[in-house]
C-alpha positions in Angstrom: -8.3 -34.4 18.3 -6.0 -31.2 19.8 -3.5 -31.2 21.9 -3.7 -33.9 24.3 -4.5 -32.3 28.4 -1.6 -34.2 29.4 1.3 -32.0 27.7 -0.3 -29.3 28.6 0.3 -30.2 32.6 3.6 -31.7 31.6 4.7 -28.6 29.8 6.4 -26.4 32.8 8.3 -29.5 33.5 9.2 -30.4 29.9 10.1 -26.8 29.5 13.0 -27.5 32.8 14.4 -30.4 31.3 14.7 -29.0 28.2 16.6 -25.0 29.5 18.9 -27.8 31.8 20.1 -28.8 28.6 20.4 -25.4 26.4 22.3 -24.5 29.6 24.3 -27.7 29.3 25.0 -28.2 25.4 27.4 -30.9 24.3 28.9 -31.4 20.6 28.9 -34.2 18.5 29.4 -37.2 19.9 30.0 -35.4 23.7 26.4 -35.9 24.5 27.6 -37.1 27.7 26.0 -35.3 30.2 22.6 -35.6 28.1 22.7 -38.8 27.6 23.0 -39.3 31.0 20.1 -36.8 31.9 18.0 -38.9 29.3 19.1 -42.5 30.6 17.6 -41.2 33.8 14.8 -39.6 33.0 13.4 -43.6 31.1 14.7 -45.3 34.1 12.4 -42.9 36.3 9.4 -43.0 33.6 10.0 -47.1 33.9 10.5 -47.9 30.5 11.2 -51.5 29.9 14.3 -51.5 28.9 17.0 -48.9 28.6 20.0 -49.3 26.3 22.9 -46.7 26.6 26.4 -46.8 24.2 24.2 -47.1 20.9 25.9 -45.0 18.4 29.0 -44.2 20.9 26.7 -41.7 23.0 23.1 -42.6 22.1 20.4 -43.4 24.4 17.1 -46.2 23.3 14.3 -46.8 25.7 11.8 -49.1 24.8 8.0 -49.1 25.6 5.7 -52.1 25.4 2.3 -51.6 25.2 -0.9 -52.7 27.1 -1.2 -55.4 24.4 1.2 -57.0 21.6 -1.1 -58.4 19.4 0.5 -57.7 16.1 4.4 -57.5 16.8 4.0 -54.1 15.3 7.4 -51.5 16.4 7.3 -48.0 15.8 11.1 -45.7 16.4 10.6 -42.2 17.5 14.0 -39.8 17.0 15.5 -37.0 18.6 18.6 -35.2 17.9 20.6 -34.4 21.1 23.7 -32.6 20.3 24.5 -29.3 19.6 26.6 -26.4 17.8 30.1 -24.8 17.9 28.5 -21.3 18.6 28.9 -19.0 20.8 25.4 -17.8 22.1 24.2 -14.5 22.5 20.7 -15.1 23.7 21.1 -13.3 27.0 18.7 -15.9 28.2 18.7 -16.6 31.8 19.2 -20.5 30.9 21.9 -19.3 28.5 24.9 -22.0 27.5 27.4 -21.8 30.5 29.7 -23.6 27.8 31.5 -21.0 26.1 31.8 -21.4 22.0 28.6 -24.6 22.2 25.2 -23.6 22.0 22.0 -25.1 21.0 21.2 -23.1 18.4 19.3 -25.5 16.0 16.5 -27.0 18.6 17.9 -30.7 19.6 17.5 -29.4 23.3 13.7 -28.9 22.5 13.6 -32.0 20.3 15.1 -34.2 23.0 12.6 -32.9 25.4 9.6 -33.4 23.4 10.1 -36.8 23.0 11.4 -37.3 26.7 8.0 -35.9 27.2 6.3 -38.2 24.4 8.2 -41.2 26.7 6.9 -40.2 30.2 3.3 -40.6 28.6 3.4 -43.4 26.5 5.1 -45.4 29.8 1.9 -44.1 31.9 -0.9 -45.0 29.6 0.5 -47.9 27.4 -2.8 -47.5 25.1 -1.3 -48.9 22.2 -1.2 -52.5 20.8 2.7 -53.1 20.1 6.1 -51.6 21.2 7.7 -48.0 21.1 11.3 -47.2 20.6 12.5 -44.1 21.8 15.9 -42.8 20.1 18.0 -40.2 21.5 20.4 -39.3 18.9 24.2 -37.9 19.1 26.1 -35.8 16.6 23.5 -35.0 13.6 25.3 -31.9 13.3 28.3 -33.2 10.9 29.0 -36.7 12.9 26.8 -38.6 11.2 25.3 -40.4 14.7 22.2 -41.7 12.5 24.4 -43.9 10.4 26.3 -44.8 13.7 22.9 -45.8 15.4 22.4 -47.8 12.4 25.6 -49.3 12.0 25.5 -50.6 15.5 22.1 -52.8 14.7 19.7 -50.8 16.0 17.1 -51.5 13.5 17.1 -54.9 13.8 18.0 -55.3 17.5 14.4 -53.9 18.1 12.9 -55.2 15.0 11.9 -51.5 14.4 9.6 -51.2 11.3 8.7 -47.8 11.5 10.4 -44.5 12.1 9.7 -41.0 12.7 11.5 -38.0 13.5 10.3 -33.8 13.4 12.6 -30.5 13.6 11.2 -27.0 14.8 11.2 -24.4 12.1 11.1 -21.0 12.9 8.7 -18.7 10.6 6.4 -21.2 10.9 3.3 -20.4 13.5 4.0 -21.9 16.7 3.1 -25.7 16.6 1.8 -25.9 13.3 2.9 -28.9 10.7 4.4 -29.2 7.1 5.4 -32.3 5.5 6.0 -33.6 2.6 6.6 -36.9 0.9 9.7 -38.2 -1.7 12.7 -35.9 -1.3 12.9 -33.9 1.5 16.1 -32.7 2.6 19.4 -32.5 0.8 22.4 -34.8 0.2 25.1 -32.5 1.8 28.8 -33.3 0.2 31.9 -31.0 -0.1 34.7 -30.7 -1.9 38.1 -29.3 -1.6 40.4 -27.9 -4.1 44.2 -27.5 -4.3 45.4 -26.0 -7.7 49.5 -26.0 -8.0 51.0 -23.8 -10.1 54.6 -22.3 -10.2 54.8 -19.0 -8.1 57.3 -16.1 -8.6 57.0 -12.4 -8.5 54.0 -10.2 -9.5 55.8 -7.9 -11.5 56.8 -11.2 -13.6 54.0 -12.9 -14.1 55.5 -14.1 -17.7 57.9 -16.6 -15.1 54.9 -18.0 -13.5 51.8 -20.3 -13.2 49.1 -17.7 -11.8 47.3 -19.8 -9.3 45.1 -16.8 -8.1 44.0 -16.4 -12.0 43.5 -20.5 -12.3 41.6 -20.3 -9.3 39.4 -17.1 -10.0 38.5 -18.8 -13.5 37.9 -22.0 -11.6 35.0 -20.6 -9.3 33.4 -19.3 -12.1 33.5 -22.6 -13.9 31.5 -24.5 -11.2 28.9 -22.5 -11.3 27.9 -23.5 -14.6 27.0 -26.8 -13.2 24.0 -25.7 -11.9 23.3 -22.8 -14.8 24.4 -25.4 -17.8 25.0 -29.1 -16.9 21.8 -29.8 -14.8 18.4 -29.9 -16.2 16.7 -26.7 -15.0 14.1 -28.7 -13.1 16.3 -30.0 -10.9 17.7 -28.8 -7.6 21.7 -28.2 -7.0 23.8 -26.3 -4.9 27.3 -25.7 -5.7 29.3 -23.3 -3.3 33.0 -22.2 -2.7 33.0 -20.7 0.4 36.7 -20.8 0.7 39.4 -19.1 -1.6 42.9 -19.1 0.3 46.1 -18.4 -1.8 49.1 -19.9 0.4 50.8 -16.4 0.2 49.5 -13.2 1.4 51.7 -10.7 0.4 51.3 -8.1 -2.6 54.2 -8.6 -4.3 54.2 -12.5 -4.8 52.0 -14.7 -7.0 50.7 -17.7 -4.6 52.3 -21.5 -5.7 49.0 -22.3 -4.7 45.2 -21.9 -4.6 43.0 -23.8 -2.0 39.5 -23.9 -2.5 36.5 -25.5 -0.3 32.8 -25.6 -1.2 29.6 -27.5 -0.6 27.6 -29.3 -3.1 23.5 -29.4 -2.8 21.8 -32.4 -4.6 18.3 -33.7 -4.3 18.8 -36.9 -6.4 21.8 -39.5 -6.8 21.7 -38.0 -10.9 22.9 -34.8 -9.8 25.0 -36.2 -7.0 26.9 -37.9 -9.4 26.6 -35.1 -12.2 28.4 -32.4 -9.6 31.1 -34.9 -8.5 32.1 -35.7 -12.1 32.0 -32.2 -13.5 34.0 -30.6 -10.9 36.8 -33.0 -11.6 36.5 -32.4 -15.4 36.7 -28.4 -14.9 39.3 -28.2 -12.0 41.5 -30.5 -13.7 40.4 -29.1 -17.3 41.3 -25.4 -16.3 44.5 -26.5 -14.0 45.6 -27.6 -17.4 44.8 -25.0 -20.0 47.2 -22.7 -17.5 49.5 -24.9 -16.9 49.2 -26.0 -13.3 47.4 -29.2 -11.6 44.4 -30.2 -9.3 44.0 -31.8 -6.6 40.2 -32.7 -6.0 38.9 -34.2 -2.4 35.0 -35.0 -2.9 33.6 -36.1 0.2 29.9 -37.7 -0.2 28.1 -36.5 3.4 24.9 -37.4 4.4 22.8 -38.6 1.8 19.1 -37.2 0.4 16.1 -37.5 3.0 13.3 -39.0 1.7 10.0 -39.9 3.3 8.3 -42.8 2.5 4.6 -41.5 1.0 2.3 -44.1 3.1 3.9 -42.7 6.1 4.4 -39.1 5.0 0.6 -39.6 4.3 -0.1 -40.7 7.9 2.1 -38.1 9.9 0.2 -35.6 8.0 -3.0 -36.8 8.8 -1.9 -37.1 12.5 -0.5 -33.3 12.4 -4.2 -32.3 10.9 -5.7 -34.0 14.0 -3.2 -32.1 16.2 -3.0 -28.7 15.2 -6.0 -28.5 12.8 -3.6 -28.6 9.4 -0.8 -29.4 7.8 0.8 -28.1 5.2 3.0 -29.4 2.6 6.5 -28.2 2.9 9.2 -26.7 0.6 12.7 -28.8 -0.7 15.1 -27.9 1.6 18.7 -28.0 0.7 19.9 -27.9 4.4 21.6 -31.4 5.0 19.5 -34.4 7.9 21.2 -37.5 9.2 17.8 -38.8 9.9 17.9 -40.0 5.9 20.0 -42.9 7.0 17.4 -43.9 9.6 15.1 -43.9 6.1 17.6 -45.4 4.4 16.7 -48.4 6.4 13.1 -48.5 7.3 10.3 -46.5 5.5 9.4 -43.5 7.9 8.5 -39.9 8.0 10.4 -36.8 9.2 8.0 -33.8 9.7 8.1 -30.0 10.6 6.7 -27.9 13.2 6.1 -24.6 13.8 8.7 -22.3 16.3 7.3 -19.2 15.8 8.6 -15.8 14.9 12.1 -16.2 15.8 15.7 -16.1 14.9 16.6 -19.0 11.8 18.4 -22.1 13.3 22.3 -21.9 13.6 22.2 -18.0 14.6 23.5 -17.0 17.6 20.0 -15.3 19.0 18.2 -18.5 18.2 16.4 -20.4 21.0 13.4 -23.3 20.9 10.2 -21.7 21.5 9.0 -23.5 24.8 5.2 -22.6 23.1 5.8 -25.6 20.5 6.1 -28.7 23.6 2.5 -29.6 24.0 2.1 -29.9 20.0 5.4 -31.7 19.8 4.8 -34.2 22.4 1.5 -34.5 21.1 2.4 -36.0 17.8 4.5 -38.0 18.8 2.4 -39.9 21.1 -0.4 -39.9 18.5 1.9 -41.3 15.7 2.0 -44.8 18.8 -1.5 -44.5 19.2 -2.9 -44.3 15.7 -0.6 -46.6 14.3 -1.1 -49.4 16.9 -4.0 -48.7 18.4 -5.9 -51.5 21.2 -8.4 -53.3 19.9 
């Protein structure tokens, strides 16, 4: 079962919706304009109901099928927002917002499934109920867990739900999946160490804070090299050392330091938080100083649900032919809250030979549509199919 005839004529018009919006990106929770474009778009499809304000900016449309024989409710999700970049695409649909840019694909994803809505509200060949979700602010607002919070799920009764994300270096519109784990829990952590500051050419007089700090970046990494079992998968990163003097001659009164912590289970989530207070406080100590330790818990670990994992892959096969199993990735989805909730299945597909998501040359291959919208619509039909 290819690519359904249908995406393929809707593609030159999916392909305009989705350049309007890399042309019009919005951050976070801003999605206003979007939202608005999406709103629309259901209204003019005729979907049966059309819920704005969900999640601050989010968008649901709902979709009943020819019959309703089972009560069976399937969500479909797509990110809307995008980044704090500046592009440099030189594309002709270029963002005319300078320093926002969709540069990770939600103007593609929201299209798809726009698309995936304008067909599933013609045909209706499926035995149940679709919920569309346009998402705002996956990119470090946590809109999932908003959506959530506000009742979604149970508003709609939604027992089901599935999301996808392009991924360039992948063919165009080919799949990979795979089931348990996923994507990363994405936390971060920031660092003040105090010492007492004073002149460089005395450093007998002081409490180096630039010395605490060096042997302090050094210590987290053996969290990863020493504390965690080698089979497992963490991330720790400072990616911020900034001494609150800048001059040559004087030894800082403090150190700030910010990182990111990686985990693919709550083990090692709790494992990094607890040994980063042990060494920054255990170091701060030996030298003299103190610690101040902000760890923030961010989105949680993705993780599919196998029997739907299972499914989605066998509906990718049918699409494109395959589908592959994909690697852990320790990039950071708000979609695991969605999972959190309801057992579901988050897949990848294909962009092509392009630049990686969150670079300023990136854009959504308009190629990957027809496969896109495709799955989507064959996730409603095989999973509630008329009798």
């Amino acid at each position: 079962m290819p690519v359904k005839n249908r995406f393929a004529e809707l593609q030159t018009e999916i392909t305009e919706w989705r350049r309007d919006i890399h042309e019009n990106p919005e951050i976070l929770f801003e999605t206003h304009r979007t939202s608005a474009l999406v709103a629309e778009k259901l209204k003019t499809f005729g979907c049966d109901e059309i819920v704005t304000g969900i999640g601050r900016t989010g968008v649901v449309g709902v979709i009943k099928g020819k019959t309703d024989t089972a009560g069976k409710v399937i969500g479909l999700r797509a990110d809307m927002d995008a980044l704090p970049i500046h592009e440099a695409t030189g594309l002709d649909y270029a963002s005319k917002t300078d320093g926002a840019m969709h540069a990770c694909g939600h103007d593609g994803h929201t299209a798809m499934l726009l698309g995936a809505a304008k067909y599933l509200s013609e045909t209706r060949n499926f035995d149940g109920t679709v919920v569309v979700i346009f998402q705002p602010a996956e990119e470090g607002g946590g809109g999932g867990k908003v959506m959530c919070d506000d009742g979604m799920m149970d508003r709609w009764n939604i027992q089901e739900v599935y999301g996808m994300h392009n991924w360039p270096g992948r063919p165009v519109g080919s799949f990979a999946i795979r089931p348990g784990a996923f994507f990363a829990a994405t936390d971060t952590f920031d660092i003040t160490l105090e010492g007492r500051g004073g002149h460089a050419a005395k450093p007998q007089e002081t409490v180096d804070t630039t010395v605490m700090a060096a042997q302090t970046v050094l210590a987290l990494q053996t969290i990863a090299s020493r504390n965690a079992d080698p089979i497992d998968q963490l991330v720790v990163s400072v990616t911020s050392f900034e001494t609150s003097s800048k001059a040559f001659n004087v030894i800082p009164q403090r150190v700030q330091l910010k990182g990111t912590v990686r985990t693919l289970s709550q083990e090692m989530r709790e494992l990094a938080d607890k040994r980063i207070h042990e060494i920054c406080n255990g170091i701060a100590a030996t030298f003299g100083g103190s610690a101040d330790i902000t760890y923030d818990r961010g989105y949680p670990v993705m993780v599919n649900s196998e029997a739907q994992t299972e499914f989605a892959a066998k509906v990718a096969s049918d699409v494109s032919g395959t589908c592959e199993e994909a690697p852990l990735v320790m990039g950071g989805e708000d979609f695991a809250y969605m999972l959190e909730e309801r057992p579901g299945a988050y897949i990848l597909v294909g962009n092509g030979d392009t630049a990686m998501v969150h670079h300023p040359e990136y854009n959504f291959n308009d190629e990957v549509i027809p496969a896109g919208c495709s799955w989507w619509a064959e996730i409603v039909e095989q999973r509630m199919p008329v009798a």
